[in-house]
Phi, psi and omega in degrees: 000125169345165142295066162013308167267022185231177177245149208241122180305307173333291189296335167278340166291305171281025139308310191302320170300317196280337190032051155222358132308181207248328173295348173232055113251152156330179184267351203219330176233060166289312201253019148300311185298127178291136158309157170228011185150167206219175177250169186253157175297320176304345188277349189249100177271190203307311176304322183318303199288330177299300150341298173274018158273350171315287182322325184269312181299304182330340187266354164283357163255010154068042193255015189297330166229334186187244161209025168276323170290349156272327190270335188277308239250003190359143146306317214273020173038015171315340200270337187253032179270327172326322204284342200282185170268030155245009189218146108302158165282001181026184211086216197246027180155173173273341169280351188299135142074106092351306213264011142270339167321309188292316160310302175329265197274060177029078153209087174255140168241159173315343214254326168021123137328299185286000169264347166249343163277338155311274173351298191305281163357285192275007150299295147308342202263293185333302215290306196287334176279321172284334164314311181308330163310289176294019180244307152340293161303317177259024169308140187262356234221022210234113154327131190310328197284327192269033172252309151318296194259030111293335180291320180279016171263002184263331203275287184296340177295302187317339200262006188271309180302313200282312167308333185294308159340303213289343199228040166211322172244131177283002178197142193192150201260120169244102187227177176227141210323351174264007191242125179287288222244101175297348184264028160266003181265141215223146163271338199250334208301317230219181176272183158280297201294331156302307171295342172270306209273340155307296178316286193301294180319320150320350191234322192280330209240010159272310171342290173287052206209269246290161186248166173322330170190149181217166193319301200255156184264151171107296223276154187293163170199162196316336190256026131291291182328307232252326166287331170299307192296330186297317190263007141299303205303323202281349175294352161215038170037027155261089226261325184288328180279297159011278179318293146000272228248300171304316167271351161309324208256311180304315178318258161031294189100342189267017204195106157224200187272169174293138179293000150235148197284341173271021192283338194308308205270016178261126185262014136312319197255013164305157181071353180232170232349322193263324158316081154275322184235080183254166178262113194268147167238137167230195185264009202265183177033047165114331210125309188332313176257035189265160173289090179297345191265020086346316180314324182294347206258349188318189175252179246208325174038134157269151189100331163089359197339320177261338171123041211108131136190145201259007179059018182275187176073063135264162181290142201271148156300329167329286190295326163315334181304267157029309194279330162003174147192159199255174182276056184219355169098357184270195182236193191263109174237040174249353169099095078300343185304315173285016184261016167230122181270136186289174168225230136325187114002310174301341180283131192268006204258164149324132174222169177268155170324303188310341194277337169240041160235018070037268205227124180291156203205115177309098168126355238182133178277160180254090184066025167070054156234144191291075195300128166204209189274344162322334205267350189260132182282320222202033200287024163270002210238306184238356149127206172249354206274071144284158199280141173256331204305323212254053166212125171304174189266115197322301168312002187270113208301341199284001184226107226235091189298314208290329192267278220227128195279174156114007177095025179276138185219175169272021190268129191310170167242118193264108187244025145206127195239158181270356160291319161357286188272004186302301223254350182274294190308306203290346179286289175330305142327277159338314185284324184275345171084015189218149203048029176295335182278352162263002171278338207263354160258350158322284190286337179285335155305316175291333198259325163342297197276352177285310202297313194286020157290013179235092169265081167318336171270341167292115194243137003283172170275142150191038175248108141264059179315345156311310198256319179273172154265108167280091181235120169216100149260196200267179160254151184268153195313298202322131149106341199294083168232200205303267255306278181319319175332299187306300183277351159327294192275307193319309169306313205271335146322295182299340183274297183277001160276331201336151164035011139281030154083035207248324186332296179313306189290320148315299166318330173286315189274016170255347181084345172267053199255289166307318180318310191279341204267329187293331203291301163309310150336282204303309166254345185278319174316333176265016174225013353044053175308001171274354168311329173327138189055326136015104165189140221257123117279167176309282196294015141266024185297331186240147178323164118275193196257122201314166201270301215289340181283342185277310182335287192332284196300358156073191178306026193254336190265147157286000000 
């Protein structure tokens, strides 16, 4: 059987041949193209059909024609974290990348860049998981049990791509492998709400297919399925299946955490404890499979170290705040927390571990290197916060600045990590108002390993307990009821997700989004003046649908 990770030439030729894959349309008339002809079952046998599950997976790296659709269009959704109260859009200005400025300060238009590369993106991805399908089915040389539970690992990729839709646009076209010609789909044929119950089923009923483990790594198994379905669920406050689903994969046995919060970033450690849904990359054919959605976010490095970098993506002060901790080791979860700004090296107060395996933070080190203002493109403008997590120590052979610049590597990308579901079940719970002393050891598990992660000898460094106060303790039973519960976790998501692309989309299914993001305006403006006028409403929480996709679509689109 193929290689999982790479990309197989074969298989985009027969996307192209069959002309119902996303490798054989334009760029503007994906769901225009007419089928022109099909393969028989004899011509497509078991390598064919494998292949184009190749081919579908390949599309988790969001690489298709050139690398503006990984930087506009990210798997790892890094552009809404923009929109959210963790991030600036950073780089050498507000005119760089314009249309992230325009997320920054809540002003999306139709017109967007991330809104027609989202789209695209998870069009093409869609589009290559239902070919792959129907060339499954009709393969002839394929056993009924590997034809199953291959359609459901092609089922479960569709419902990841679908789902992604569903909590970024608020009305979309939903078809599935039995619709020949997709530009016959209406954005309105279905509800939202119809389309999360396609998803979750598509997901409940791979769960019961997908096997426990399988052969080549990056490919799905039931507790990839069963980690999607637990965060579709909770994005639609369906809390009891959550739990569910979410103690499927923590039962298991297969996933624990890393034993240092800096292990995410070792590309030694890809495939291992925490990698449940990771996106594989490697060092091979050049560059070609390195993580493009990332490039743009690298630091500036003085010294020039990865080979470029363009700095987008820091961490918003807000969130550095954030990192606070009182001298019991909690965090302020009464909102006091911003009302002291964390800085440098110079800051005397308790901070959690995690803000510097994060964030390069001026005096403190990077990857056992001397983080300072060389390392910032534009720090009179965004500050110091460069992101650390998708970037290896410059020196790690996995990172070859001379092939391909911006800090790009083979370090896998993890978009359901096992704190992740960790922190999903213990939510689930929470909501439900039930098991709290198993919620609170859930999170208190997490926060155990952030303290014992400050390890002077752990290389590289980037933890100085010389210069900093490092305090996280567990929270103790008093007082532990839902109120408290809530915001417990809720905090303890933004500090250890910090800068994984989860934020925005927390805020949304919580329902606070305009509140916390007006909020943030509001105070992040006095240190940020492009904040100005800056503001959020209800009807911009989700994309439209890109102008150029309506043009196209004649009367199917609003």
């Amino acid at each position: 059987m193929k290689n999982f990770n790479k990309y197989i030439k074969s298989a985009v030729g027969i996307l192209a041949a069959l002309s119902l894959g996303a490798a054989g349309t334009s760029c503007d008339d994906l769901l225009d193209t007419k089928p022109q002809g099909s393969f028989t079952s004899e011509q497509i046998g078991d390598d064919e059909a494998v292949e184009l599950m190749t081919a579908a997976y390949a599309s988790l790296m969001c690489h298709f024609f050139g690398n503006n659709e990984s930087f506009a269009g990210p798997i790892n959704n890094w552009v809404f974290d923009v929109r959210s109260d963790d991030a600036y859009k950073g780089g050498d200005g507000v005119t760089m990348e314009s249309y992230l400025h325009q997320l920054e300060v809540g002003n999306v238009q139709s017109d967007n860049d991330v809104c027609n590369f989202k789209w695209r993106n998870n069009y093409y991805s869609v589009s290559r998981c239902n070919t792959a399908i129907r060339a499954l089915k009709s393969a002839g040389n394929l056993s009924d049990d590997a034809r199953q539970s291959y359609i459901a690992e092609m089922k479960t990729l569709r419902a990841y791509f679908y789902f992604d839709m569903l909590r970024i646009f608020k009305e979309f076209p939903y078809f599935d492998e039995t619709v020949i010609d997709p530009s016959s789909c209406r954005a309105d044929q279905y509800t939202r709400d119809e389309i999360a119950g396609f998803i979750r089923k598509d997901l409940r009923d791979s769960y019961d297919i997908l096997p426990e483990n399988q052969e080549q790594v990056g490919r799905f198994t039931k507790y990839v399925a069963a980690a999607i379905l637990a965060k579709v669920d909770l994005f639609v406050h369906e809390y009891a299946e959550a739990e569910t689903y979410a103690g499927y994969v923590i039962d298991s046995g297969k996933y624990d955490l890393y034993p240092n919060f800096l292990d995410m970033s070792k590309p030694e450690f890809n495939n291992q404890y925490e990698a449940v849904l990771a996106v594989q990359f490697s060092s091979a054919n050049n560059g070609a499979q390195y993580n493009y959605n990332n490039c743009l976010n690298c630091t500036w490095s003085e010294g020039n170290l990865y080979g470029n970098g363009d700095d987008f993506y820091l961490g918003s002060q807000n969130l550095v705040n954030a990192f606070r901790t009182d001298a019991q080791g909690l965090p302020y979860l009464d909102g006091s927390f911003n009302d002291e700004n964390v800085d440098g090296a110079d800051y005397a107060g308790n901070v959690d571990p995690r803000l510097d395996f994060t964030f390069g933070r001026i005096g403190m080190p990077w990857r056992s290197h001397n983080y300072n203002e060389k390392w910032c493109r534009n720090y009179d403008l965004y500050g110091q916060y460069s992101g650390k997590k998708p970037y290896p120590a410059p020196e790690n052979p996995a990172v070859k600045p001379g092939i391909v610049p911006w800090g790009a590597s083979s370090l896998n990308m993890l978009l359901i990590r096992y704190a992740d579901v960790m922190l999903m079940k213990a939510e689930a719970l929470i909501e439900q108002n039930k098991g709290l002393d198993e919620a609170r050891t859930l999170i208190n598990d997490i926060r155990a390993r952030a303290k014992r992660s400050v390890d002077p000898d752990y290389a590289p460094i980037d933890c100085n307990p010389m210069v900093a106060n490092y305090a996280v303790e567990e929270y103790p039973a008093t007082g532990w009821n839902q109120d408290y519960a809530r915001r417990a976790l809720r905090m303890e998501r933004r500090l250890e997700l910090a800068m994984e692309g989860h934020r925005w989309f927390d805020l949304v299914r919580w329902g606070t989004a305009v509140e916390t993001v007006n909020a943030y305006y509001a105070s992040e403006g006095k240190i940020r003046s492009y904040y100005a006028g800056a503001n959020l409403s209800e009807d911009e929480i989700y994309f439209p649908i890109p102008v150029g996709q309506v043009d196209n679509a004649g009367d199917l689109y609003k």
